[in-house]
Backbone as JSON Lines, residues from 0, in Angstrom:
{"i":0,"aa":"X","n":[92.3,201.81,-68.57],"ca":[93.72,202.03,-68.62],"c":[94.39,200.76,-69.11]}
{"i":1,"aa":"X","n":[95.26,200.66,-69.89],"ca":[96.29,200.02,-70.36],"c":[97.3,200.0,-69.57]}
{"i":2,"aa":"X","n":[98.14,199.19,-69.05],"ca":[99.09,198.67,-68.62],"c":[100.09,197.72,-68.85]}
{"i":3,"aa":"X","n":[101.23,198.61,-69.09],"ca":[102.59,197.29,-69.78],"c":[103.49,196.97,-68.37]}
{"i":4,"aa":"X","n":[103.69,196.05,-67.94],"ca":[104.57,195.78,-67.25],"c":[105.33,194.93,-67.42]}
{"i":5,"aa":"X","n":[106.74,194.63,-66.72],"ca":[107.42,193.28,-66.81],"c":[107.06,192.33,-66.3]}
{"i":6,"aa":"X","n":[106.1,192.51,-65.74],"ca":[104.99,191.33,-65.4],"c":[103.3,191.02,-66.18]}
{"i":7,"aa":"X","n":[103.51,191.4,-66.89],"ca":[102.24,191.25,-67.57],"c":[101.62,192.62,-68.28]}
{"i":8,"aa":"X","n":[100.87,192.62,-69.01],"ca":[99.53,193.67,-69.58],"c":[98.22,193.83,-68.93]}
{"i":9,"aa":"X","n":[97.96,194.7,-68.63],"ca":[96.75,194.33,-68.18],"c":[95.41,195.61,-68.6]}
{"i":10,"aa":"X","n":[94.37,195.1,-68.6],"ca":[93.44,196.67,-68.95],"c":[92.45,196.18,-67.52]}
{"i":11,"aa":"X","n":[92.76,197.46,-67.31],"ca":[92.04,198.38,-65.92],"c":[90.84,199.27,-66.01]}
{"i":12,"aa":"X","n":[89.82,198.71,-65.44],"ca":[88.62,199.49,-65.76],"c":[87.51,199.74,-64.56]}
{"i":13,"aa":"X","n":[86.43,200.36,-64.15],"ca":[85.36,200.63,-63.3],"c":[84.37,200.29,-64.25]}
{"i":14,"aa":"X","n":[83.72,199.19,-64.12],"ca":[82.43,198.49,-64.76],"c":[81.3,199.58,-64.31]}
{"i":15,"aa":"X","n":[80.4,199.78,-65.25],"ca":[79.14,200.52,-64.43],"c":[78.36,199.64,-63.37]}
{"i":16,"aa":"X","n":[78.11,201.05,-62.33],"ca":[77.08,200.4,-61.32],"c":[78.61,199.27,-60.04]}
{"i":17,"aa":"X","n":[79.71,199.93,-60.44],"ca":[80.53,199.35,-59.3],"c":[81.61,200.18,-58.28]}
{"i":18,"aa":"X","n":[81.78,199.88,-57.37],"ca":[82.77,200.59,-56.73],"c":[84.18,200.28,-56.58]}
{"i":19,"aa":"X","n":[84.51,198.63,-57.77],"ca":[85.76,198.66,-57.22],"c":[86.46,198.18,-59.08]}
{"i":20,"aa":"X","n":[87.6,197.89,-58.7],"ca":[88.32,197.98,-60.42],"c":[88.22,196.59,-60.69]}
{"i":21,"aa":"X","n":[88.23,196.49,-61.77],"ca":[88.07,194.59,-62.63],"c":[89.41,195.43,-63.37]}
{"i":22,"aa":"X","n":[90.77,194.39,-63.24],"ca":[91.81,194.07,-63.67],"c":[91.37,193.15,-64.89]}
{"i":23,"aa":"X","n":[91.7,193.19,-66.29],"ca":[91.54,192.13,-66.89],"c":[92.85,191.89,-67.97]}
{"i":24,"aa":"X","n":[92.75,190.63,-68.34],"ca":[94.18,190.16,-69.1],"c":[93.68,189.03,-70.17]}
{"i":25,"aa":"X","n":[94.64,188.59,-71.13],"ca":[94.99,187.71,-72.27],"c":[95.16,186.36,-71.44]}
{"i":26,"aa":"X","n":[95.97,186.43,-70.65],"ca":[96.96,186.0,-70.14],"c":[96.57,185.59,-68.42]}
{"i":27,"aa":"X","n":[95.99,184.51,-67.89],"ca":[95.89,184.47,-66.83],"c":[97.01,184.22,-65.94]}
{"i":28,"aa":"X","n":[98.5,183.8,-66.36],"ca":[99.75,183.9,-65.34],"c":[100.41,185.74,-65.16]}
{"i":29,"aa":"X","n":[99.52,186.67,-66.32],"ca":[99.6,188.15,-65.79],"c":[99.21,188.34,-64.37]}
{"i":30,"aa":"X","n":[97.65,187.74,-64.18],"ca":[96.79,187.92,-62.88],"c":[97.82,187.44,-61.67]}
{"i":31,"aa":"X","n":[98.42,186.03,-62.1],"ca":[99.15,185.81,-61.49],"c":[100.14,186.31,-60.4]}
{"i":32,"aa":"X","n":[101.19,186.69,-61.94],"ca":[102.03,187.68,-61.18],"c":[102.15,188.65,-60.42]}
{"i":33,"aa":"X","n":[100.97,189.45,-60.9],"ca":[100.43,190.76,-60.17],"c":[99.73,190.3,-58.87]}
{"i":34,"aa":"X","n":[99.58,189.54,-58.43],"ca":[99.09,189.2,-57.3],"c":[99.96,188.56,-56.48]}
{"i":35,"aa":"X","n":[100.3,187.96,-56.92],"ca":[101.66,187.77,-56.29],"c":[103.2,188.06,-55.82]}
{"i":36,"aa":"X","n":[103.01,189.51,-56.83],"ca":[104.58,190.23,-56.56],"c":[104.26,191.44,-56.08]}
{"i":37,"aa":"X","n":[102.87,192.26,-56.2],"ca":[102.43,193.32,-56.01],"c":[101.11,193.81,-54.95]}
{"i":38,"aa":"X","n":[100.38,192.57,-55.42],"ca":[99.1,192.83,-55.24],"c":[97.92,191.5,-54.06]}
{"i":39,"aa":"X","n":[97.89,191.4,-53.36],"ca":[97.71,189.87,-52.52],"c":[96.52,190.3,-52.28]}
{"i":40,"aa":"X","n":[96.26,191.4,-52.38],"ca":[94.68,191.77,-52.36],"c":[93.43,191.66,-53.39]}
{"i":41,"aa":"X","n":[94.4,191.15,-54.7],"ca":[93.5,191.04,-56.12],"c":[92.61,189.6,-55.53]}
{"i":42,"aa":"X","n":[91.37,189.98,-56.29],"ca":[90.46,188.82,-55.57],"c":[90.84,187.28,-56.67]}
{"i":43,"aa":"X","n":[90.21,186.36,-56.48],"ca":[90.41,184.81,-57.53],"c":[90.5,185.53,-58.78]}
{"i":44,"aa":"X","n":[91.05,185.09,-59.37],"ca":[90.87,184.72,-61.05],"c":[89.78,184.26,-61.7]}
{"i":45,"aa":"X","n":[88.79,184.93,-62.22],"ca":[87.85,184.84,-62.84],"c":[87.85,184.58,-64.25]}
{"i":46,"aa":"X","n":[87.38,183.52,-64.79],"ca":[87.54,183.34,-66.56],"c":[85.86,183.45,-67.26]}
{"i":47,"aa":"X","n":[85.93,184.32,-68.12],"ca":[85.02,185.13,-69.11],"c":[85.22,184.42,-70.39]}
{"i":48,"aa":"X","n":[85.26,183.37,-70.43],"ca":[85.4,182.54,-71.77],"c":[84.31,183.69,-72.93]}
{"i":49,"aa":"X","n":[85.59,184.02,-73.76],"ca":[84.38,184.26,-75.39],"c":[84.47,185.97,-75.77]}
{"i":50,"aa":"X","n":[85.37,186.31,-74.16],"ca":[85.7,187.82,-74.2],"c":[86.5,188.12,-74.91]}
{"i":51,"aa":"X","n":[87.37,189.31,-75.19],"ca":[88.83,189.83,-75.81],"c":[89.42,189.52,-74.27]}
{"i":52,"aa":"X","n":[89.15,189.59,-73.03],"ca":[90.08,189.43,-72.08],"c":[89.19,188.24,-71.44]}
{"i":53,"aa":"X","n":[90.11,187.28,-71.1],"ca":[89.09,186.18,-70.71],"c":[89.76,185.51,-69.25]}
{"i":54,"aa":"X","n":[90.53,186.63,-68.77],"ca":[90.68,186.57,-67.62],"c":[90.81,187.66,-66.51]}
{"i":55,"aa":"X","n":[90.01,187.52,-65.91],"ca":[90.25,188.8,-64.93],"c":[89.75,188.59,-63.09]}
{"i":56,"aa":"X","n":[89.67,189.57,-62.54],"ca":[89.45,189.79,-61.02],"c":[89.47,191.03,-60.24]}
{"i":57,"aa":"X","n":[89.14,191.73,-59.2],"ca":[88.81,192.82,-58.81],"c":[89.58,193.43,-57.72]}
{"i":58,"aa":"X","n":[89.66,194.56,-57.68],"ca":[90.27,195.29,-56.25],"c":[90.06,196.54,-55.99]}
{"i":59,"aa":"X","n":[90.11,196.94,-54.95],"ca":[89.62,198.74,-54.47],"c":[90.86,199.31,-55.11]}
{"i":60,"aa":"X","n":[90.09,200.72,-55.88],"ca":[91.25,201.15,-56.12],"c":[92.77,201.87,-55.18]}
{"i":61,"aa":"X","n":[92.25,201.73,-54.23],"ca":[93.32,202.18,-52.9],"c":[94.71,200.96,-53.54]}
{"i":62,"aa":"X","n":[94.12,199.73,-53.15],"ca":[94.79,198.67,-53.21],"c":[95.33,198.58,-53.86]}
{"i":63,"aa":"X","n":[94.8,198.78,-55.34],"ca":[95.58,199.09,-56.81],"c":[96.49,200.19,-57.03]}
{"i":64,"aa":"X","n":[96.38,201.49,-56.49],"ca":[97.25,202.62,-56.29],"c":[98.17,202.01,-55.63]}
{"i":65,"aa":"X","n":[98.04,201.41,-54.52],"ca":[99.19,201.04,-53.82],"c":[100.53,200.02,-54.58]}
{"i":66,"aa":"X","n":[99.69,199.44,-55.16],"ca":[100.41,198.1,-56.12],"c":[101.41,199.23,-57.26]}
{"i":67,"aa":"X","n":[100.76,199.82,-57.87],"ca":[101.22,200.85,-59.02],"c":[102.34,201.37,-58.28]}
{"i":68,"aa":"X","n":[102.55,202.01,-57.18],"ca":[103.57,202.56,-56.46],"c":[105.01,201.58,-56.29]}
{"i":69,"aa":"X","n":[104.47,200.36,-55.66],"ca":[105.42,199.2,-55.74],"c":[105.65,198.77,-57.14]}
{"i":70,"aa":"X","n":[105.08,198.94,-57.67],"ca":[105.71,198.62,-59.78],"c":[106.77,199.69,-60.01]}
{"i":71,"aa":"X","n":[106.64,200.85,-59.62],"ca":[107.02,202.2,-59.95],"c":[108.55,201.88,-59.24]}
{"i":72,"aa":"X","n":[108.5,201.72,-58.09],"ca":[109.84,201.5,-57.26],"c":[110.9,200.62,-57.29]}
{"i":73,"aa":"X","n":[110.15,199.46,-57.99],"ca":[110.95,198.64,-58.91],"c":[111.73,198.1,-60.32]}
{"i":74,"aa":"X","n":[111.17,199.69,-60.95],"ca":[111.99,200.03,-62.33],"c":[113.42,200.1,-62.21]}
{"i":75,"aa":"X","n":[114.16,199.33,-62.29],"ca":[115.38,199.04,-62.87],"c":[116.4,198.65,-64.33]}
{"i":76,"aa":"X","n":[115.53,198.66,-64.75],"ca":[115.89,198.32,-66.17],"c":[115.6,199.39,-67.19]}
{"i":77,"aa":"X","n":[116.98,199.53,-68.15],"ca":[117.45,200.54,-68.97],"c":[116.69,200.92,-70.0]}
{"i":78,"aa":"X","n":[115.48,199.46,-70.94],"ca":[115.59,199.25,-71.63],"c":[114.18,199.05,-71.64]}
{"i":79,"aa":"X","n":[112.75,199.04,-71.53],"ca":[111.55,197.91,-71.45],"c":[111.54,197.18,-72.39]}
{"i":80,"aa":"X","n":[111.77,197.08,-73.61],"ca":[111.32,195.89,-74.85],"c":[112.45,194.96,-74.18]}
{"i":81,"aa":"X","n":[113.45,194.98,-73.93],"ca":[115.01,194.49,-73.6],"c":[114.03,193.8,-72.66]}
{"i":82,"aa":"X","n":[113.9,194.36,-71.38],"ca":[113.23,193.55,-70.19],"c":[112.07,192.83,-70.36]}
{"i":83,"aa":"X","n":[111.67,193.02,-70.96],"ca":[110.41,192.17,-71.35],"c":[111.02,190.84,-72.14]}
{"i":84,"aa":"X","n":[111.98,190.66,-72.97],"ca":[112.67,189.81,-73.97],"c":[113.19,188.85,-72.34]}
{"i":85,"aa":"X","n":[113.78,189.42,-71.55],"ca":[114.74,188.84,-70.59],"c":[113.19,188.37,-70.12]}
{"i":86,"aa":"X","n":[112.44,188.78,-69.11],"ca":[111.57,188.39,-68.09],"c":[110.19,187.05,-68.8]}
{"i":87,"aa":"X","n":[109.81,187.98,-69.83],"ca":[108.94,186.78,-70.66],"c":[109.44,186.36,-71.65]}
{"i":88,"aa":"X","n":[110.01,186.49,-72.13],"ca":[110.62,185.78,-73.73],"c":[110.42,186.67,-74.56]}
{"i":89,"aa":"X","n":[111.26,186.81,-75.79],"ca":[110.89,187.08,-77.36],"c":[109.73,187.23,-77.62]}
{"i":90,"aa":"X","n":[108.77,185.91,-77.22],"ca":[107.72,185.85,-78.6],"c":[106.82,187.49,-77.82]}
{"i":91,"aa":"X","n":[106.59,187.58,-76.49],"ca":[106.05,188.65,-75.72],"c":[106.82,189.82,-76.36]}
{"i":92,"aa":"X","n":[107.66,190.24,-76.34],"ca":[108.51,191.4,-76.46],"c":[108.19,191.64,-77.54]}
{"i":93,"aa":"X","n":[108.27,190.49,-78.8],"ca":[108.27,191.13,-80.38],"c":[106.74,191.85,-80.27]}
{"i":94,"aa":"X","n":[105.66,190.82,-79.36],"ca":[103.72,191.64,-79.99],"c":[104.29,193.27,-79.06]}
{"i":95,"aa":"X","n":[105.01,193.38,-77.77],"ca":[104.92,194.77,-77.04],"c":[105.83,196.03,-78.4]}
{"i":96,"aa":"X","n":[106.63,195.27,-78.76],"ca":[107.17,196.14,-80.09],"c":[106.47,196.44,-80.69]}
{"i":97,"aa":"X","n":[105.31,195.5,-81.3],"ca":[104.4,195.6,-82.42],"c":[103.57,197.37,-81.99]}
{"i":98,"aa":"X","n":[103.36,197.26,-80.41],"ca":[102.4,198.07,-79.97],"c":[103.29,199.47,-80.05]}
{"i":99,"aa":"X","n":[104.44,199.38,-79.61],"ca":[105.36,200.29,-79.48],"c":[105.46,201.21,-80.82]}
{"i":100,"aa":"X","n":[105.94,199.93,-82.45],"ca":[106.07,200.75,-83.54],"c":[104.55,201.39,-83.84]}
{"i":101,"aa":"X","n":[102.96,200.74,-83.41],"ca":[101.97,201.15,-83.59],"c":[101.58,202.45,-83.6]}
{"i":102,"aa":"X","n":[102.89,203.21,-82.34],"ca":[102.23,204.18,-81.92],"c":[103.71,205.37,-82.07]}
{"i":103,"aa":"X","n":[104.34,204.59,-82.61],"ca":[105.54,205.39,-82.84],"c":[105.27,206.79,-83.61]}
{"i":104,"aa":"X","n":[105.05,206.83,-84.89],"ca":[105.02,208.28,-85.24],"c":[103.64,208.98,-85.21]}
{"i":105,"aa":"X","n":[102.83,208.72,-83.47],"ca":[101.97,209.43,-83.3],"c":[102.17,210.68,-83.37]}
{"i":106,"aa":"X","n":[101.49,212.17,-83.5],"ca":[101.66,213.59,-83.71],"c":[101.87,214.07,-82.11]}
């Protein structure tokens, strides 16, 4: 799973042969945030030097459902590219546009 938030991107996955989710990111102040505004249960920050995501860490998915709920409850904003410009900056907002027009005149 893919994940855009105003706190970060993140891709969400079940590795084979595991029982719990590896969160992974670009961006290790994503892990950050999410652990800190959502999630206190995400385990250390793990770095995978040499990956496409070269930072990541793990959690039951209970824990993670739960976090998703608290993301969900805190949508306030009119706008996401807008909030993303305000919360991380421009240079973030213009690549989430990039993804946005990517997929714009899907069928």
């Amino acid at each position: 799973m893919w994940l855009f938030t105003n706190i970060g991107f993140f891709s969400i996955v079940r590795k084979p042969g595991t029982d719990f989710l590896t969160v992974r990111t670009r961006v290790k102040h994503d892990l950050d945030a999410l652990r800190n505004q959502y999630l206190p249960e995400l385990s250390t920050t793990i770095s995978k030097g040499g990956t496409d995501y070269p930072w990541r860490a793990t959690v039951s998915h209970a824990a993670f459902a739960a976090a998703l709920g608290k993301i969900v409850m805190n949508i306030d904003y009119g706008n996401f590219k807008n909030e993303i410009a305000v919360r991380q900056g421009k240079p973030r907002a213009s690549r989430y546009g990039k993804v946005w027009q990517a997929l714009y005149d899907m069928p």
